[in-house]
C-alpha positions as CSV (number, residue, x, y, z in Angstrom):
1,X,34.8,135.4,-328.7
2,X,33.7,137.0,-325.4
3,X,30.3,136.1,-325.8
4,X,31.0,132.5,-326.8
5,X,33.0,132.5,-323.6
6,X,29.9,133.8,-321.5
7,X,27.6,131.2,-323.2
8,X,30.4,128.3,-322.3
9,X,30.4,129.3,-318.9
10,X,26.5,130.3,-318.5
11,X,26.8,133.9,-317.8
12,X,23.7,135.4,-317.6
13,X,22.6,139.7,-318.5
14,X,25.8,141.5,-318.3
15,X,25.3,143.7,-314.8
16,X,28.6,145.7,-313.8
17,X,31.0,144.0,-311.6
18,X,31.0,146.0,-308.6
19,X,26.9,146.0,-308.0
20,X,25.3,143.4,-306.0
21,X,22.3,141.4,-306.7
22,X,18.8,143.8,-305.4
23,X,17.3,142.1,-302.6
24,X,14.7,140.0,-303.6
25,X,16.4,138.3,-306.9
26,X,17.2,134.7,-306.8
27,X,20.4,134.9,-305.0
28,X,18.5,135.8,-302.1
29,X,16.0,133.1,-302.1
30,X,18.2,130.8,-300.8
31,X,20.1,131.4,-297.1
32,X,24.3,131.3,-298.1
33,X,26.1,128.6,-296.4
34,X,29.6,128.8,-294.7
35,X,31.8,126.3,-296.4
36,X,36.1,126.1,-296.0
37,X,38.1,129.0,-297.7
38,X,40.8,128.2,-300.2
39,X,43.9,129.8,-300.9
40,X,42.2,131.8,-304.2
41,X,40.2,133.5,-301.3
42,X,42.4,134.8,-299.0
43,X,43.0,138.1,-300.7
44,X,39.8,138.9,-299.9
45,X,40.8,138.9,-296.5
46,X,44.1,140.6,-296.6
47,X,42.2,143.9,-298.3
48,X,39.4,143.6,-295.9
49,X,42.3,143.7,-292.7
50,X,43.7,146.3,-294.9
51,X,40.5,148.1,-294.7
52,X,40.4,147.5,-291.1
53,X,43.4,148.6,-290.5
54,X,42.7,151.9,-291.8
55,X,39.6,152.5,-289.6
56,X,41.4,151.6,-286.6
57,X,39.5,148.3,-286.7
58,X,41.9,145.6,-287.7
59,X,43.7,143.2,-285.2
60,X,47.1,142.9,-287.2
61,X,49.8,145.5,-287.9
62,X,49.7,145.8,-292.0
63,X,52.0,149.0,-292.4
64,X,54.4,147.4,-294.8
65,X,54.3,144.4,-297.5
66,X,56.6,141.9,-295.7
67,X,53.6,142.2,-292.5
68,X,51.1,141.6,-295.4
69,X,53.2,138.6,-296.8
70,X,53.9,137.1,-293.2
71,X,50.0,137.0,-292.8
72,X,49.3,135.5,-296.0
73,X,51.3,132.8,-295.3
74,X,49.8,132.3,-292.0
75,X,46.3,132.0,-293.7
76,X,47.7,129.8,-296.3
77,X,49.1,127.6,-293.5
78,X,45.4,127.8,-291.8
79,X,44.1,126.6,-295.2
80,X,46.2,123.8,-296.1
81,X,47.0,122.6,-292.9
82,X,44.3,123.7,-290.8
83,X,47.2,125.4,-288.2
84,X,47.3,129.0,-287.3
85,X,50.5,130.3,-286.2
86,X,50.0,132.1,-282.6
87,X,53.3,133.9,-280.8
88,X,53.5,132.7,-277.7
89,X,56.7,134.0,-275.1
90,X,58.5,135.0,-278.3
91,X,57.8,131.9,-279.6
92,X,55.5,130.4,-282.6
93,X,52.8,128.0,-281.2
94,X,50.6,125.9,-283.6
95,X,46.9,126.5,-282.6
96,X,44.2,124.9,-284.7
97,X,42.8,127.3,-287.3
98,X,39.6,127.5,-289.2
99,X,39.2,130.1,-292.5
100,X,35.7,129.8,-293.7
101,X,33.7,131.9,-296.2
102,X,29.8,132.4,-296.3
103,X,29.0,132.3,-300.4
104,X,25.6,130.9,-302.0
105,X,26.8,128.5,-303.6
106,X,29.8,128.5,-306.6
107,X,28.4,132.2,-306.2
108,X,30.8,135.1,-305.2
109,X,32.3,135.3,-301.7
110,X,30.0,137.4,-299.3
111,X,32.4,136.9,-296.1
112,X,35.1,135.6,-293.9
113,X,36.2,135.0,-290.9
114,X,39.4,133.3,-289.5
115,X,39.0,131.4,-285.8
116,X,41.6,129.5,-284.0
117,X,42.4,127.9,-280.7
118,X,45.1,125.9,-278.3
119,X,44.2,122.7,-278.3
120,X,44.2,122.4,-274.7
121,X,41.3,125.0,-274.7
122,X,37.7,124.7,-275.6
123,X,36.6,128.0,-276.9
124,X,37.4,129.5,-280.3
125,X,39.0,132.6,-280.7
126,X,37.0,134.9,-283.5
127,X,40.1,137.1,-284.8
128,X,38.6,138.4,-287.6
129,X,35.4,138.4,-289.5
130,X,34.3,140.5,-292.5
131,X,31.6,141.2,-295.0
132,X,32.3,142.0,-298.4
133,X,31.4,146.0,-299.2
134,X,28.7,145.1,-302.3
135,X,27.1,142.8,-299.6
136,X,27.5,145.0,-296.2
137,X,23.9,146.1,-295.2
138,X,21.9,142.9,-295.5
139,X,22.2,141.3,-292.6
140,X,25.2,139.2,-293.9
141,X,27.5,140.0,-290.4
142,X,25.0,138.4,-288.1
143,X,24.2,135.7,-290.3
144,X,27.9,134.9,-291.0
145,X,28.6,134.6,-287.4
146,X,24.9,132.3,-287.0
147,X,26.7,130.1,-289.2
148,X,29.7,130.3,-287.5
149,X,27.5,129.1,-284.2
150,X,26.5,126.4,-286.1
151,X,29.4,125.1,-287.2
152,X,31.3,124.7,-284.3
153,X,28.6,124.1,-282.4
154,X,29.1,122.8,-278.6
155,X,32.2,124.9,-278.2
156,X,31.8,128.8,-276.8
157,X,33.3,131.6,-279.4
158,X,35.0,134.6,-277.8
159,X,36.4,137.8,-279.6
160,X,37.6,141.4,-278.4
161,X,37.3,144.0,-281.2
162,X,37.0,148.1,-280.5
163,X,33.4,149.0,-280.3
164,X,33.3,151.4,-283.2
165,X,31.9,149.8,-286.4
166,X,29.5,147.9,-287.9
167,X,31.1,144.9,-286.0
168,X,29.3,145.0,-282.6
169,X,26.3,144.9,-284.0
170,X,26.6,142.2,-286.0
171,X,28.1,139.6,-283.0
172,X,25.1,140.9,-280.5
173,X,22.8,140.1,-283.2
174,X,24.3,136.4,-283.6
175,X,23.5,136.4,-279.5
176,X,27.0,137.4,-278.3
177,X,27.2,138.5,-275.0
178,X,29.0,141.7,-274.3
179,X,31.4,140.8,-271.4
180,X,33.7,143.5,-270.7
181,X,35.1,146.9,-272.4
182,X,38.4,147.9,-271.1
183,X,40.1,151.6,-270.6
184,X,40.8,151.7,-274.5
185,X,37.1,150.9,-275.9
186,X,38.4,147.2,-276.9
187,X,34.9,145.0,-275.8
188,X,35.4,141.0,-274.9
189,X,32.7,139.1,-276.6
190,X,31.3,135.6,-275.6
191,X,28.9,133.5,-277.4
192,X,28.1,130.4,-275.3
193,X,27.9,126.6,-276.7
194,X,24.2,126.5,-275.7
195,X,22.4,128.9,-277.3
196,X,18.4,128.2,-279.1
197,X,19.4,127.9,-282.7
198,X,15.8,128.7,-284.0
199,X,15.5,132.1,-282.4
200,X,18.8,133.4,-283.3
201,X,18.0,132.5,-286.8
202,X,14.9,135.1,-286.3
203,X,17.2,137.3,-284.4
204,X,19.3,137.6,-287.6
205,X,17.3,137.5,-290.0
């Protein structure tokens, strides 16, 4: 029955599910392509932010499951509605929101990232990107955050994240501009909407 299954849904050599394709195998001869998340994604981002979280790294509060839940309605309310839920002067504002994954194709999901911003404003706000940990290592960060470029091209992306991590790395390879780091090793990121789209493709390659 299980192999009938596989054949009906053209599985190819059993491999076990936590490894990664090698570099070099046909997964990898085509560049991944940032497309919108769905809802059946999101739980990839809540155990990344979890993750996070427990590195010191993550820019939400997750100590308990009703802070958990609360976000995961927020990013359900980002996917169907394409609203993220900001607190503003102890109130809720409605700030556009984007949640996209970087995948190759129907393939698995190799990242995420959430951005959002007032509407009166004309940069996006990164809050949170990640990279999936069978994929981390590759180059996937900076070329998640190329795409990102890409996408919302003619409009600057900001983000402030702690410098410790993998995180850094991967926006100054997507040509982010290390603006400021403040008292508490939290650095302000800028990439601007004019940026040469060629060589940051070399860049993060």
């Amino acid at each position: 029955m299980l192999a009938t299954l596989k054949r009906w849904l053209g599985a190819g050599p059993t491999t076990a599910p936590a490894e990664a394709p090698a570099a070099g195998t046909h997964q990898a001869d085509s560049a991944p392509g940032l497309v919108p998340a769905g809802e059946a994604d999101i739980p990839l981002l809540l155990e990344a932010a979890r993750r996070a979280e427990g590195e010191g790294l993550s820019p939400w509060v997750l100590r308990d499951e009703a802070r958990l839940e609360t976000l995961r309605r927020s990013l359900e309310f980002v996917v169907h509605r394409g609203l993220w839920l900001q607190r503003e002067a102890g109130q809720v504002a409605h700030w556009q929101g984007r949640l996209l994954a970087l995948r190759h194709g129907d393939g698995p999901v190799l990242g995420m990232l959430l951005v959002c911003r007032r509407d009166d404003e004309a940069a996006w706000q990164l809050r949170f990107f990640f990279i999936a940990p069978d994929w981390q290592g590759r180059g996937h960060g900076a070329r998640l955050l190329l795409a990102a470029r890409r996408e919302l091209r003619g409009t600057p992306l900001q983000t402030r994240l702690p410098l410790a991590g993998a995180a850094p790395t991967s926006l100054e390879a997507a040509g982010f501009r290390r603006m400021h780091v403040d008292a508490g090793g939290v650095a302000s990121f800028e990439a601007p909407a004019q940026w040469n789209d060629q060589r940051e493709r070399t860049r993060g390659a």
